[in-house]
N, C-alpha and C positions, 0 to 999 in steps of 0.2 A: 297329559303327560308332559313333564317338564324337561326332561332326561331322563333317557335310557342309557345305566352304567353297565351292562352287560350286551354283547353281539348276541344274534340265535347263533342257537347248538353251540355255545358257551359252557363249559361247564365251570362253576366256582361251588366256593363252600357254602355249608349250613350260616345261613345269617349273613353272608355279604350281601350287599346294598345293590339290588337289580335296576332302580330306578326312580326317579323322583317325579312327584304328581304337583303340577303347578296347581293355578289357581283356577276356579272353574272358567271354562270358555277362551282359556289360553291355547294357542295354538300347538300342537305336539312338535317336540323336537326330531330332527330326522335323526335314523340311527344311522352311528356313528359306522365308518366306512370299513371293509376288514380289513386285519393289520395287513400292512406291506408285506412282501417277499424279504428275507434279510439280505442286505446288502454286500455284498465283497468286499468291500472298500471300507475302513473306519469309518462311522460317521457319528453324530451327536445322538445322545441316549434320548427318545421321547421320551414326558416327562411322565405316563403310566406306565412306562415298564421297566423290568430290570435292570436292563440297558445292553445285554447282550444276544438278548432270543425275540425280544420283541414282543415277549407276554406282557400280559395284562399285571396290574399292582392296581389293589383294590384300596380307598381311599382309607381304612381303616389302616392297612400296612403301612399306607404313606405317612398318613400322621402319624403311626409309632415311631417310625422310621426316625421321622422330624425331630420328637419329642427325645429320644436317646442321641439323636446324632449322628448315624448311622447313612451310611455312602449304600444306597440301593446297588448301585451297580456294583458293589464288589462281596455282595451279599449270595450267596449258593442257597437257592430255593431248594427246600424238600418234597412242596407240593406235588399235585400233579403234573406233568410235562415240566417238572421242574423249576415250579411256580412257586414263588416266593412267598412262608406265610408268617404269622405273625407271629412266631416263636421262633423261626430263623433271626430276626430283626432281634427279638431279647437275647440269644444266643449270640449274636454278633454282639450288642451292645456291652454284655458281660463279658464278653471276651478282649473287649475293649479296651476296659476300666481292670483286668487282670492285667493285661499290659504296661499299663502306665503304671501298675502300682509295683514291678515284678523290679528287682534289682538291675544294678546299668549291667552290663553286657562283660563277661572276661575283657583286660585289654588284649588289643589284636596284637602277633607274633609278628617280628619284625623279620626276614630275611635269612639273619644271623640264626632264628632259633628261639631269639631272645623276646619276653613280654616287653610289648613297647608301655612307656610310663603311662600311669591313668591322669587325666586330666584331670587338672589342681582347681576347686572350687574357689570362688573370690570370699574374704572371710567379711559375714556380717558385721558391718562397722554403724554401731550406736552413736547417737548425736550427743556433743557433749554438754552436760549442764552447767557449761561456762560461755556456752555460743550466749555474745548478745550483752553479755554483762560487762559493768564495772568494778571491780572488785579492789579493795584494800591488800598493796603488796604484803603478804606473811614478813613477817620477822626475818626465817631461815633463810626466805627468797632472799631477801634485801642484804644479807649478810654474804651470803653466794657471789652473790652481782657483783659486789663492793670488791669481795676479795679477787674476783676473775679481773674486772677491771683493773686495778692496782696492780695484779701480777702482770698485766699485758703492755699495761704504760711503764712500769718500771723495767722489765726483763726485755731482752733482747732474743724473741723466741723464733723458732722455726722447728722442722721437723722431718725426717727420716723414716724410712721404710726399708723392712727387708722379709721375703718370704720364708714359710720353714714350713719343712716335711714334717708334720707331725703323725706319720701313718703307725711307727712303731709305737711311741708313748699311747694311743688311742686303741692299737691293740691290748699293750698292757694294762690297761685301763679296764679294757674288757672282761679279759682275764679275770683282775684281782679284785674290782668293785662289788661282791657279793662277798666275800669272807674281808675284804677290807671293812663294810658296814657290818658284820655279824663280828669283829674283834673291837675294831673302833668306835660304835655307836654312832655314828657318822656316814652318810655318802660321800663318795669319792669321787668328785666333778675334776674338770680335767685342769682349773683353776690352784690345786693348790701344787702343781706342776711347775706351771709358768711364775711364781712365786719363788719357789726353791731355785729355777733357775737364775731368776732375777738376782734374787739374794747371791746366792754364789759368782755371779758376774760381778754384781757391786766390790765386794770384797777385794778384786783384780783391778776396780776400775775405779778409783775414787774421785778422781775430777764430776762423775757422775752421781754419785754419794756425800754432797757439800752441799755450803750455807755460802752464800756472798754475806759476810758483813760491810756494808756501804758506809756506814757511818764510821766505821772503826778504818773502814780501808783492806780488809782481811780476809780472808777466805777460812773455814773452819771446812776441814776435812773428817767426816766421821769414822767413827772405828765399832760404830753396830747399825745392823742394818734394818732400822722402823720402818714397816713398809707400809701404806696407808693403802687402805680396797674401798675405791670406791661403789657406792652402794645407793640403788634407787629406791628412793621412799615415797610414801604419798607426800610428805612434806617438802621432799624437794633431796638433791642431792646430797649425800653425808661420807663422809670418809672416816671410818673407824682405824685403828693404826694396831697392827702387829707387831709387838715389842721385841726386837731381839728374835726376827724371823731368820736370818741370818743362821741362827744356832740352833733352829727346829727341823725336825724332821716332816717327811711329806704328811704323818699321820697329827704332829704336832701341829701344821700350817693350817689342814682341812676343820680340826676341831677350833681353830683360832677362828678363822675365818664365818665356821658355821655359827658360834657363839655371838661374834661381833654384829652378823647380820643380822641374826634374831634378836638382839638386841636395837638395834636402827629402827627393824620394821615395828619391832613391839615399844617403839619408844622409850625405850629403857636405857639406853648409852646415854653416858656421866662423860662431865667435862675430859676428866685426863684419857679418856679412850678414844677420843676424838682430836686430840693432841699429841706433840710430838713425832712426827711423821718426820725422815732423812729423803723417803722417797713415795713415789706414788705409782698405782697399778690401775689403769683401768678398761674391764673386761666389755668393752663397747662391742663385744660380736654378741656377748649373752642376749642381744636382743637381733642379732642378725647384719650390722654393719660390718662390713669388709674392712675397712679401716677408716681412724680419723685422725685428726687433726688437734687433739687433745691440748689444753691450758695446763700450762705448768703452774702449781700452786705458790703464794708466797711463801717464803720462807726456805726452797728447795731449789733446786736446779734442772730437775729435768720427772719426766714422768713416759709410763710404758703402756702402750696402748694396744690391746688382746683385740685382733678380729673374728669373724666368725671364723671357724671349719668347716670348710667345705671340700667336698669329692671332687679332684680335679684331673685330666693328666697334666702328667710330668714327663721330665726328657730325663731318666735316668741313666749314667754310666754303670753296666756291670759288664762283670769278666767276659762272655759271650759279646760286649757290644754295647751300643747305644740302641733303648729302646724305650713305648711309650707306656707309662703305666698309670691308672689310675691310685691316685693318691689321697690324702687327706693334709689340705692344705690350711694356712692361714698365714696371718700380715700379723708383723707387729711393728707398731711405730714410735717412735724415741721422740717426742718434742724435749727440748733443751733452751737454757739460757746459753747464748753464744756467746755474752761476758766470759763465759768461763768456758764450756764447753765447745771445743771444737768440733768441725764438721768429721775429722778423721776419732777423733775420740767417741762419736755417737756412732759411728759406724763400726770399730774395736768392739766395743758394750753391746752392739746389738749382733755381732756375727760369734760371740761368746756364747749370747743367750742359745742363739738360734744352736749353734753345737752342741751344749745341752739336751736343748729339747729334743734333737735328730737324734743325738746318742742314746738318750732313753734309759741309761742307765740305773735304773728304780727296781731291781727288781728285788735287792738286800731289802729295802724300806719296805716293799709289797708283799714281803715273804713269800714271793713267786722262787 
C-alpha cells in the first residue's frame, strides 16, 4: 500500500479514491494522522480541506476545483458534515461565469439623493494606416498649407474670447427640432444659430466684414454678408460659402449649410461655392474643443470660432440675488487682422453676437 487517502470510520462517497497500492514489496505508507482540533485563532487552510471545518476534500473535488477555478475555501459543502462535493464545485464555477457576464452594477447614490455618473469607458482607438509611411502631399493639402501660410505672413493676427450662456437658445432648440425637421426636411443643429447671429452682428460691425486691398491702398467694406462653414472632409479642410446669409432666415441658414456639407463630403462642391466668402465660421467644438485659435483666411479679416457646449455652473444675477446654476456654456473666439481691426472692435462684434445668442429670440423663425 502506497497511500491511504481515507482515515478509519471515515465516511466518503461511492467511488472516492480510498488508497493507492504501490509496487510489489514497497514498504506501506503510515496512515495519515487524525485531523486536528479546529483552531480559535485564524490560521492557513490545509491544502485537503475546505478551509474552514477541517474536512477532508477528495482529490477528484480538488482537481475540479483547479480545472474551473474555483477558491475551495469559499465554497459551502452539501455533503455530509458539510463536505464539499463535486457539484457544489460546478455550482460555484457556474455561478462564477454568471457573474462576470451579468451587467455593471446601478451607479451608486451620492448623499444628495443623486445617481453619481457612470464611469466613462476609454474609446477603442485603431492604428492608423498612415503610421510609417511616406506619402505624396494631396493637391487640396498643398493648396490649404499655401493659403494658411500666406494669410499668417501677410496679416497681422491675434485672437479674442468671450463666454455665452447658451442655456435658452439649447432649450429652444429642444422644443422646436422635431416639427422644425418634419416642416423643413432638415435637422436643426444649433449651428445655424451662431450663423444668423453672426450675420446680424456683421451688419453693425463692418471693420469686421472687409477686404484689405494692399496693392490699391484701400479697404472695401461689404454690404452682404458671405459667410464661409468650414467643413471636415476626408480630403482635407473646405470652406463652402453661404451667399447672402445675412438675408436668410434660421430655416433658410440650416438648408444652406446642410446642402453645402453634403456637397463637400460627396465631392460634389463646384468652384464658385467654395468662393466668395466676406467672412468665416468655424465650428471647432463639433468635435469637442473648447476653444481655438483659428487662421483667418486670405482675402478676409477676421473669422469666428464655435466651441463645444458644455454643462457648466454659472454665477447668475436674479431678482432674489446672486446664485449658482447649472448652465450650458460655450467660447467663441474672433481671430482678426489687426491692420484693420481693433482690439475694442473685436470685442464690440463679439459681445453683439454673444447678446444674440443669450437673448434667443427665435421663436417667430421656430413657429414656437
Amino acid at each position: 500500500m502506497a497511500s491511504i487517502k481515507v482515515a478509519e470510520d471515515e465516511t466518503v462517497e461511492v467511488g472516492a479514491e480510498l488508497a493507492v497500492i504501490g509496487a510489489a514489496g514497497a514498504a506501506p505508507a503510515p496512515a495519515p494522522a487524525a485531523p486536528a482540533p479546529v483552531a480559535t485563532t485564524p490560521a492557513a487552510a490545509p491544502v485537503a480541506t475546505s478551509g474552514d471545518d477541517g474536512a477532508y476534500v477528495t482529490p477528484l473535488v480538488r482537481k475540479l476545483a483547479a480545472e474551473h477555478g474555483v477558491e475551495l475555501a469559499a465554497v459551502k459543502g452539501t455533503g455530509v458534515g458539510g463536505r464539499i462535493r463535486k457539484q457544489d464545485v460546478i455550482a460555484a464555477a457556474e455561478a462564477a461565469k454568471a457573474a462576470a457576464a451579468a451587467p455593471a452594477p446601478a451607479a451608486a447614490v451620492t448623499a444628495g439623493g443623486h445617481a453619481a455618473p457612470a464611469a466613462k469607458k476609454a474609446p477603442t482607438l485603431e492604428a492608423s494606416p498612415l503610421r510609417g509611411q511616406t506619402v505624396k502631399m494631396p493637391r487640396i493639402r498643398k493648396v490649404i498649407g499655401d493659403n494658411m501660410v500666406k494669410a499668417l505672413h501677410e496679416q497681422a493676427q491675434l485672437s479674442s474670447v468671450v463666454e455665452v450662456d447658451v442655456t435658452r437658445l439649447m432649450k429652444l432648440r429642444g422644443r422646436a427640432k422635431d416639427s422644425f425637421a418634419a416642416r423643413e426636411g432638415v435637422k436643426l443643429s444649433p449651428m445655424p444659430f451662431f450663423v444668423k447671429a453672426a450675420a446680424q452682428a456683421l451688419k453693425a460691425h463692418a471693420p469686421v466684414n472687409a477686404r484689405i486691398n494692399v496693392d490699391e491702398g484701400t479697404i472695401t467694406y461689404f454690404d452682404t454678408e458671405n459667410i464661409g462653414i468650414a467643413v471636415d472632409s476626408e480630403k482635407g479642410l473646405m470652406t463652402p460659402v453661404i451667399k447672402h446669409a445675412g438675408d436668410l432666415n434660421i430655416a433658410g441658414i440650416a438648408k444652406a449649410t446642410a446642402e453645402l456639407a453634403g456637397k463637400v463630403r460627396a465631392n460634389k462642391i463646384t468652384p464658385d461655392e467654395l468662393s466668395g466668402a466676406t467672412f468665416t465660421i468655424s465650428n471647432t467644438g463639433s468635435r469637442g474643443a473648447l476653444f481655438d485659435t483659428i487662421i483667418v483666411p486670405p482675402g478676409q479679416v477676421a473669422i469666428l470660432g464655435i466651441g463645444a457646449t458644455v454643462k457648466r455652473p454659472a454665477v447668475l444675477e436674479t431678482e432674489e440675488g446672486t446664485v449658482i446654476a447649472v448652465r450650458d456654456m460655450t467660447y467663441l473666439t474672433l481671430s482678426y487682422d489687426h491692420r484693420l481691426v481693433d482690439g475694442a472692435d473685436a470685442a464690440r462684434y463679439l459681445t453683439a453676437v454673444k447678446a444674440i445668442l443669450e437673448a434667443g429670440e427665435f421663436e417667430v423663425e421656430l413657429g414656437l
